[in-house]
C-alpha positions in Angstrom: -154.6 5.5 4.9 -154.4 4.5 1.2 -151.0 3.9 -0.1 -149.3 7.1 -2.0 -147.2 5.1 -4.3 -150.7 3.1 -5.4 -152.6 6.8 -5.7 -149.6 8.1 -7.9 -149.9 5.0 -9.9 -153.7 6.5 -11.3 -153.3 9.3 -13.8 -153.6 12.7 -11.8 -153.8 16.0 -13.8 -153.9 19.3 -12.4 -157.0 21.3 -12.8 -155.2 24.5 -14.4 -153.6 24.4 -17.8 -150.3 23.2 -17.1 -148.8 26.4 -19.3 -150.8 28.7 -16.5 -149.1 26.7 -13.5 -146.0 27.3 -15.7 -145.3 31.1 -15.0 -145.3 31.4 -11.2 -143.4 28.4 -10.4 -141.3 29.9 -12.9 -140.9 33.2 -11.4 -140.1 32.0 -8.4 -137.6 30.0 -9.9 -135.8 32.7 -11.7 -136.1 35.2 -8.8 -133.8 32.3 -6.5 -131.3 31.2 -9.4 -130.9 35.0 -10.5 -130.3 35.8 -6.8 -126.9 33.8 -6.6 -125.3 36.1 -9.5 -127.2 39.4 -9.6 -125.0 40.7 -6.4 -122.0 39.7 -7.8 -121.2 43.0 -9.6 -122.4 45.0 -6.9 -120.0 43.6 -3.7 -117.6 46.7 -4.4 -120.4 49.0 -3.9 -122.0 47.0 -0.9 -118.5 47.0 1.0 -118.0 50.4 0.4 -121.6 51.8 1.4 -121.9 49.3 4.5 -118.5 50.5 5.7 -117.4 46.6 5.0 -114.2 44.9 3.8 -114.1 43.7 0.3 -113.3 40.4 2.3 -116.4 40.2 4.5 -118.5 41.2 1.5 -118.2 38.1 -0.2 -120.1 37.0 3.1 -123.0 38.3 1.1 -123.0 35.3 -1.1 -122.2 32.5 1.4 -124.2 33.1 4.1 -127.1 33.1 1.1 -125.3 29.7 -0.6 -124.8 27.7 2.9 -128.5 28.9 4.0 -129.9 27.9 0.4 -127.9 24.7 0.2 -129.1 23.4 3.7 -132.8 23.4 2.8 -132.7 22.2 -0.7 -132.8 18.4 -0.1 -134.9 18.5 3.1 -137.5 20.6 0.6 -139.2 16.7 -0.3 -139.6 16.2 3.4 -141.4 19.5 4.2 -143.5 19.7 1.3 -144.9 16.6 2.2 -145.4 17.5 6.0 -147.0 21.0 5.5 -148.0 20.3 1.6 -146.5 21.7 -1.2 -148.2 24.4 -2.6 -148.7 25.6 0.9 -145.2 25.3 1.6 -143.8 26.7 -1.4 -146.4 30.1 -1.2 -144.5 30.0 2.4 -141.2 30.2 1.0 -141.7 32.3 -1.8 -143.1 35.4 0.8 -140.0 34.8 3.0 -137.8 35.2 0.1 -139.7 38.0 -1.0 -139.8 39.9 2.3 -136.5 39.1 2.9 -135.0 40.4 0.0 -136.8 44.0 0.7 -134.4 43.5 4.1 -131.8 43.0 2.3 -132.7 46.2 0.3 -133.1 48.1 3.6 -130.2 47.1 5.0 -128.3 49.6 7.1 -124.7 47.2 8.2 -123.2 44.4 7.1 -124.6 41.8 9.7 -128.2 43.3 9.3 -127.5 42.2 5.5 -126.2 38.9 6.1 -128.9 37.9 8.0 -131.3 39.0 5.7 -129.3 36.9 3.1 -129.9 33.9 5.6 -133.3 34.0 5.5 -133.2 34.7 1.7 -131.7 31.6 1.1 -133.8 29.6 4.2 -136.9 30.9 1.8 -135.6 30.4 -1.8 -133.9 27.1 -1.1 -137.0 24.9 -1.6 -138.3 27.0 -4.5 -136.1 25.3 -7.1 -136.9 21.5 -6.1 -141.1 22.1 -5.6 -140.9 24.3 -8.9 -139.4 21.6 -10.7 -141.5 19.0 -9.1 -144.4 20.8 -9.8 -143.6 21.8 -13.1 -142.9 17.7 -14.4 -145.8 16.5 -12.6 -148.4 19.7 -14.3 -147.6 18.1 -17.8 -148.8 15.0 -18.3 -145.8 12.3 -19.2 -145.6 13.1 -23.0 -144.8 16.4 -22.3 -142.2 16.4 -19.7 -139.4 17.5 -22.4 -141.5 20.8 -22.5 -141.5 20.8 -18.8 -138.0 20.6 -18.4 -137.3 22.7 -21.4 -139.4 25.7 -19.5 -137.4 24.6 -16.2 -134.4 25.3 -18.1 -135.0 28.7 -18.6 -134.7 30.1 -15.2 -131.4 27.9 -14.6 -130.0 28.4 -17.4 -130.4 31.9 -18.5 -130.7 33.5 -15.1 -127.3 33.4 -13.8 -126.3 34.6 -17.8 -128.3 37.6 -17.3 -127.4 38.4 -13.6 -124.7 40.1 -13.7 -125.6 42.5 -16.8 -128.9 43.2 -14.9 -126.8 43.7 -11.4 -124.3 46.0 -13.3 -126.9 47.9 -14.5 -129.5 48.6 -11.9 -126.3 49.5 -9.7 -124.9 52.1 -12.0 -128.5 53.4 -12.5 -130.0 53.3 -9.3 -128.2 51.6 -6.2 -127.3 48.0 -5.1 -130.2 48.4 -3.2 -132.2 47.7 -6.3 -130.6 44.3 -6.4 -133.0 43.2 -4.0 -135.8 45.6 -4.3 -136.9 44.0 -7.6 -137.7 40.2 -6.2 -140.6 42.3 -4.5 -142.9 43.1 -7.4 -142.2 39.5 -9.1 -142.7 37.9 -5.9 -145.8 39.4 -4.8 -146.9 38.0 -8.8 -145.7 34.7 -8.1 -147.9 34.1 -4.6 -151.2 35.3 -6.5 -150.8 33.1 -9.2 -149.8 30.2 -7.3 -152.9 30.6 -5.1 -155.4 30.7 -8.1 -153.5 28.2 -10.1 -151.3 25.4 -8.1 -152.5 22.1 -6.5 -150.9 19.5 -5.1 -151.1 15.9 -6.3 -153.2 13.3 -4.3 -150.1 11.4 -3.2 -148.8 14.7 -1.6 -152.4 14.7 0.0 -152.7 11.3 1.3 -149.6 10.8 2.7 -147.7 12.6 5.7 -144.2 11.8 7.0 -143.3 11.0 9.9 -141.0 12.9 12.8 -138.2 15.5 11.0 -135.0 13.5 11.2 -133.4 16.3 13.1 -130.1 14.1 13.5 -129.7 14.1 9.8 -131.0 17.5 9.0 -128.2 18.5 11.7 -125.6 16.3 10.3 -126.7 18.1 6.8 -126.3 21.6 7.7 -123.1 20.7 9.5 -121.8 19.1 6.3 -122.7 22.3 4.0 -122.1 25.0 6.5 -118.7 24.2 6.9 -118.3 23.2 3.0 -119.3 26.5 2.1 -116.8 28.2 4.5 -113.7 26.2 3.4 -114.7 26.9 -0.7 -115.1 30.5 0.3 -112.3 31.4 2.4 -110.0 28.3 1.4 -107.6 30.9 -0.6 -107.4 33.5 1.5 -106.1 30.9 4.8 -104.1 29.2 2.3 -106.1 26.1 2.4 -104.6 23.0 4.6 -101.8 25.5 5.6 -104.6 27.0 8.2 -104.9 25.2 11.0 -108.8 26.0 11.3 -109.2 25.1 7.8 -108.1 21.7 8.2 -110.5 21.3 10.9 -113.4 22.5 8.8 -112.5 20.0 6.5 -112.3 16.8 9.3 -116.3 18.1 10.7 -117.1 18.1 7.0 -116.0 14.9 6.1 -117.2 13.6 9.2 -120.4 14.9 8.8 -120.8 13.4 5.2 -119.6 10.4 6.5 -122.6 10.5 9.2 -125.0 11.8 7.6 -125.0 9.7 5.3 -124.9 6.4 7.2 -128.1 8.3 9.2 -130.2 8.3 6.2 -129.7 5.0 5.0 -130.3 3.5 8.0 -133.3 5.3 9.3 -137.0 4.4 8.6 -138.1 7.8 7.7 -134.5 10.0 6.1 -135.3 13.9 5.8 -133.6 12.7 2.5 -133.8 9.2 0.3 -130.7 8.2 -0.5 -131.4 5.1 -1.9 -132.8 7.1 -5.2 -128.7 6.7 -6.2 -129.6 3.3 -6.8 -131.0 4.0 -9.8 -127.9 4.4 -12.2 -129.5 6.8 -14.7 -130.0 9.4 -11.7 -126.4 9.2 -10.1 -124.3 9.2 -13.1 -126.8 12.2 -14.2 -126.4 13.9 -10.4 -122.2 13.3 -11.0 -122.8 15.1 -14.3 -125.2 17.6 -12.8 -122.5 18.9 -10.5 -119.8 19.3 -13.3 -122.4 21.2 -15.1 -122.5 23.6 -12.8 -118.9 23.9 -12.2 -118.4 24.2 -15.5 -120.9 27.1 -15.9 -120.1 28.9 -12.9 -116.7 28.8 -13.7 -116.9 30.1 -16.9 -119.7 33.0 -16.4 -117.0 34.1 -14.0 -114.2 34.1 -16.0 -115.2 35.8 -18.7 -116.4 39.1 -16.9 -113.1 39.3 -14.7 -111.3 38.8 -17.4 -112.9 41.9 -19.4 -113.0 44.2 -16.1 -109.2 43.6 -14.7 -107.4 43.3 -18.2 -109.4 44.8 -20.3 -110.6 47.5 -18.6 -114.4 47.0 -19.1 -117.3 48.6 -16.3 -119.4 46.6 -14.5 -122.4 46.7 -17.1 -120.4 45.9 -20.0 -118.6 43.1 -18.4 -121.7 41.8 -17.3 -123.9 42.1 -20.7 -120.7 40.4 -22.4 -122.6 37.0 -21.3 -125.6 37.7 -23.2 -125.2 35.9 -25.9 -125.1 33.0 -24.1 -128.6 33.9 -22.8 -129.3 33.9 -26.7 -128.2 30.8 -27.2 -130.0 28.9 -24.8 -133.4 30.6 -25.3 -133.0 29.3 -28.8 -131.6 26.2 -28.0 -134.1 25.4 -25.8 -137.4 26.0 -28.4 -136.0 23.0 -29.9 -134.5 20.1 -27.7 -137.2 19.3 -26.5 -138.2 17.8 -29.7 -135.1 16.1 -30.1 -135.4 14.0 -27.0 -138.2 12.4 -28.2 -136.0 11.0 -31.4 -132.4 11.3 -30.5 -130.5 9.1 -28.1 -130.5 11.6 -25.1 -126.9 10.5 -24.0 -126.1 12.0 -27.7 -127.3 15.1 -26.5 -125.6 15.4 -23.3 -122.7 15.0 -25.1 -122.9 17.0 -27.7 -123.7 19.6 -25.2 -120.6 19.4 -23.5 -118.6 18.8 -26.7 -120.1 22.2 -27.4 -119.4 23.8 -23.8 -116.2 22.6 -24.6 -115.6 24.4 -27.6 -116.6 27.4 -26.8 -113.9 27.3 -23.8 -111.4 26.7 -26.3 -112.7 29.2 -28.5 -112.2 31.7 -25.3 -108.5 30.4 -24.6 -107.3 32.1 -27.5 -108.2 35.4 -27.0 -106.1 38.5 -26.9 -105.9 42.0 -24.8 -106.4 43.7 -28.7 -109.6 42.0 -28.6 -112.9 43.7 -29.2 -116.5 42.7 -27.8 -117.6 41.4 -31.3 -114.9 38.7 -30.6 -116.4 36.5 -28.2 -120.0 36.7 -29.2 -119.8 33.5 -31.4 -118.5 31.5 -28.1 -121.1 32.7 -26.0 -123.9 31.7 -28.3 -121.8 27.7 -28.8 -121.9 28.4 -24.7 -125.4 28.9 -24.6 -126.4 26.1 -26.7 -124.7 23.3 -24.9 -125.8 24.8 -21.8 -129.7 24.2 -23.4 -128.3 21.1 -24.9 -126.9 19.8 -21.6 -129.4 21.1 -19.2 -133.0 19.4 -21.0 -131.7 15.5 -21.5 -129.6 15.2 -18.4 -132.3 16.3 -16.5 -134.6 13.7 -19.0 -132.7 10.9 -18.7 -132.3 11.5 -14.5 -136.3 11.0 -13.8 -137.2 8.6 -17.3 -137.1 5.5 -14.7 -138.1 7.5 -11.5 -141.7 7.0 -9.8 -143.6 9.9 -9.6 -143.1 10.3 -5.9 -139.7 10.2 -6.2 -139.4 13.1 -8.2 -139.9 15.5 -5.8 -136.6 14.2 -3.5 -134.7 13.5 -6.5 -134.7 17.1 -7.9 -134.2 18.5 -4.6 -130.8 16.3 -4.6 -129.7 17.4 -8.0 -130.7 21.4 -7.3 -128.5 20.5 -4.7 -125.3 18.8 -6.3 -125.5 21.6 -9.1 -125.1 24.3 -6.5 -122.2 22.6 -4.5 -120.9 22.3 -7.9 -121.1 25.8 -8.9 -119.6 26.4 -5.4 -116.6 24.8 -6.1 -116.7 26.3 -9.7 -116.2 29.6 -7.9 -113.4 28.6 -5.5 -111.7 26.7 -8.4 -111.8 30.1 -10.4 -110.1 31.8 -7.4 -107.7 29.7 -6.6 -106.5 28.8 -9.9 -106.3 32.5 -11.2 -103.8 33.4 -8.1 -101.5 30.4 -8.8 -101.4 30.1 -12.2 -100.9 33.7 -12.4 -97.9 33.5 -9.5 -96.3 30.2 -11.6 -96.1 32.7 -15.0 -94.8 35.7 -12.8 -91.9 33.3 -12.2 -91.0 32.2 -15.2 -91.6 35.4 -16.8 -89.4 37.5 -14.1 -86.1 36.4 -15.0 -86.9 38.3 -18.6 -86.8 41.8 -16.3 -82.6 41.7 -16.4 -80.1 44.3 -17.1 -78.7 41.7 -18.6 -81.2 41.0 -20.9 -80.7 43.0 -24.4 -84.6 43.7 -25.1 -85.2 44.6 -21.7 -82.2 47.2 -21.8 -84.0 48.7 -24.9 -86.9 49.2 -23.9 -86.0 50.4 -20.5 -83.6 53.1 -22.6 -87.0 53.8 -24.4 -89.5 54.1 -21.8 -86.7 56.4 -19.9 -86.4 58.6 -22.5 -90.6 58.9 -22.6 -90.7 59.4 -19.6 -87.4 61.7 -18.3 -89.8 64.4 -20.9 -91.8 65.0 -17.8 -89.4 63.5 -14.9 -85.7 64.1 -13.9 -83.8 60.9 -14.8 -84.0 59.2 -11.8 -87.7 59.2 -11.5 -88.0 58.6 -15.6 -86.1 54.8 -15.0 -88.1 54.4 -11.7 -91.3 54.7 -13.8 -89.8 52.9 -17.1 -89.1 49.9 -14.3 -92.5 50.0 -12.8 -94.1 50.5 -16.5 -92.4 46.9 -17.8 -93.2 45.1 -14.2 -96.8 46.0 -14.6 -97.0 44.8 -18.1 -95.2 41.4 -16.7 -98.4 41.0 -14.4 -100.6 41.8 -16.6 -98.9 38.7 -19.3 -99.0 36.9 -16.3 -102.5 37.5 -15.5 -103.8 37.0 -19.2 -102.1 33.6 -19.6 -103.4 32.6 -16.0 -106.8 33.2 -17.7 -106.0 31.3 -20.7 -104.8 28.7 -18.9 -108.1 28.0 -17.0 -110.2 28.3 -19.8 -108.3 25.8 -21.5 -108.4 23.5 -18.1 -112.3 23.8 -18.5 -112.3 23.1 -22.0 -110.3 19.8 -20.9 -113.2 19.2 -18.2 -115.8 19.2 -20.6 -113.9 16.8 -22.8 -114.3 14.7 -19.8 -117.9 15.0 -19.2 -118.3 13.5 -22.7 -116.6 10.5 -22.0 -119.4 10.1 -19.0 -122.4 9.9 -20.9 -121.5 6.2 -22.0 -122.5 5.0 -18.5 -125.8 6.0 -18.9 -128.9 3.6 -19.7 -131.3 4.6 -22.2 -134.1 5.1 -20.2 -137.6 2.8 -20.6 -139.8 5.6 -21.6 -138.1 9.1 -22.7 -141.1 11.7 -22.6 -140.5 15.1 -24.6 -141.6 17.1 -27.1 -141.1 20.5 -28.8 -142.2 23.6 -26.8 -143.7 24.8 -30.1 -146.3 21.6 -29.7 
């Protein structure tokens, strides 16, 4: 059997114009990214139609994360075994047919196992995509490549909640779902006509599955996943389950990855971290998408629980951002190709970084017209960040290692955005309960500005209301406004935090090396 690495070495291009292979790798791409945030808006409506908990609703998006996570770096592995363009038709019709069983859905359990096999099927599409995608464009081009990549993971979790709030209000949650099916049905024809795989992908099988490391794997995510999602509500370490998620997870890292680097054939090559470029670009990776996560969370809640926004308008608030990196990313290509790509990364994030800052000093007088100038800065270090990290991760990387490598990083920016999410959580509660307590003391008789304005409110009130029930409701009028101070500067607080995180991330680019060989042009070229 000839030698893959020595087949790869001999320049292979696809048959199809790479710009044709493009669009349904692409679709499928955007249908699994768009997938983790397009539900979002519509959990209220789910709980309440399913007969569910707002609790057990939020099962909705783990059970699709955890299943989604566990596949993503075993996706190398698999193509290889069943090929990938066979494999990723496979997956793109199970996501597709299990998202019309999500649609269908008639109680919560029938959902959340639909949303497992969502994620089973949509957790490979991101890594082969990619993979396919780099490899399509011959090396000169690969900016381009990852400049079209970053469209789907970039602007699709912008975009899904406005298009989850809307389909919702105009239709039914339902819909969430029930619009994969038409895309999906696009992506398998094209990818049929259009997409090949490469002759080391041919030539080469792998050996036995590692099950002991794809177990030790799911182990370690499964019970990740749990402890980010339900960490607040047990209290975290106070829980005594909780702490014994944590131990298995740990554990199972531990293993897992002491399986891998000691077995002849790993579901997943750890030894690609050798190379410095990729793991201080798979570090930054996963504070991308904490950072992003984070804040396409922040801003919405803070619009629909202070400001008193719907669903749609919280959700279309992020737009702009969308704007942003659709522009930003017609260009940046280019600018790979004669900028210093660590420049870029950090300029990204100095921009990222800003734009939190910018969103810190907000008010509740606020209008929409008001944040739009932070989402667009959002968007383009989002564009700025996304195109040279990814750049300077595979400029020293073989061709065949391409494949695991992006399934690694998929991976790291989801767990990042995981924790994004339970950071966001978390953080709101607390720093709202520390300003509740310094604020409370304010709420005294013996305070002269809260005797005035309890004499006022009284006297507004006891117009409708007997006396008693007028100071009852003057009371309850200045508590509520004390929650909803503390509540603002929680938000404040944690926009400011992420601001600081980004600050950070700058400060990371100067361990990278510039790589041998930087391929990228302009998407206009």
């Amino acid at each position: 059997m000839s030698d893959p690495s020595s087949i790869s070495a001999v320049a292979w291009r696809p048959r199809a114009n790479p710009w044709l292979i493009a669009l349904p790798v692409m679709l499928a791409t955007f249908m699994v990214i768009l997938d983790t945030s397009i539900v979002v808006v519509a959990l209220p409506y789910i709980a309440g139609n399913l007969g569910a908990t707002q609790d057990e609703s939020t099962w909705v998006l783990t059970s699709y994360l955890v299943a989604n996570a566990v596949i993503l770096p075993a996706s190398a592995w698999f193509a290889s075994f069943f090929g990938r363009k066979r494999f990723l038709v496979g997956c793109t019709i199970v996501f597709t047919l299990a998202s019309v069983c999500c649609g269908i859905a008639t109680s919560m359990p029938i959902l959340v196992a639909a949303r497992v096999l969502q994620g089973l099927g949509g957790g490979a599409m991101q890594p082969l995509s990619q993979a396919i995608l780099l490899e399509s464009f011959p090396p000169t081009q690969r900016g381009t490549a990852t400049a079209l990549f970053g469209l789907g993971i970039v602007v699709a979790p912008i975009i899904g909640p406005t298009l989850g709030g809307w389909l919702t209000d105009q239709f039914s949650w339902r819909w969430t779902f029930y619009i994969n099916f038409p895309v999906g049905i696009l992506a398998v024809f094209l990818m049929l006509l259009v997409v090949e795989d490469p002759p080391y992908i041919r030539a080469g099988r792998p050996g036995r599955i590692d099950g002991i490391g794809f177990a030790l794997m799911g182990l370690f995510l499964g019970t990740l996943q749990i402890l980010l999602d339900k960490g607040q509500d047990a209290d975290w370490f106070d829980a005594v389950w909780l702490r014994w998620f944590a131990v298995i997870s740990v554990l199972s890292l531990i293993g897992f990855i002491v399986r891998e680097l000691r077995t002849d054939h790993p579901i997943v090559d750890l030894r690609v971290f050798k190379n410095r470029n990729f793991a201080v670009s798979s570090a930054l990776f996963g504070l991308f998408g904490m950072i992003l996560y984070a804040l396409i969370t922040l801003q919405p809640l803070f619009l629909q629980s202070l400001l008193g926004y719907t669903a749609f308008d919280a959700g279309l608030s992020v737009t702009p951002r969308g704007i942003g990196s659709l522009v930003a990313l017609f260009c940046v290509g280019a600018l790979v190709s004669r900028v210093n790509p660590k420049l870029l990364v950090g300029f990204g994030f100095a921009m990222l970084g800003l734009s939190s800052f910018m969103l810190c000093r907000l008010s509740l007088q606020m209008a929409m017209g008001n944040i739009i100038t932070a989402n667009v800065i959002a968007g383009l270090g989002t564009s700025f960040i996304f195109v040279p990290l990814t750049t300077l991760a595979i400029g020293t990387l073989r061709n065949e290692q391409i494949g695991n490598a992006t399934g690694i990083q998929n991976l790291v920016r989801n767990i990042g955005g995981s924790f994004g999410l339970s950071f966001v959580s978390t953080m709101l509660e607390r720093y709202a309960q520390a300003h509740q307590a310094m604020m409370v003391g304010q709420l005294s008789p013996l305070n002269p500005q809260y005797q005035h304005k309890s004499g006022v409110l009284q006297q507004v009130f006891g117009q409708h209301f007997n006396p008693v029930d007028a100071l009852a409701r003057a009371r309850d009028f200045l508590y509520h406004t004390l929650l909803q101070q503390a509540n603002y500067w929680s938000f404040m607080n944690l926009f400011y935090v992420v601001a600081c995180l980004c600050a950070v991330c700058v400060l990371c680019v100067l361990f990278f090396e510039r790589p041998r060989q930087v391929h990228a042009v302009s998407l206009a070229e």
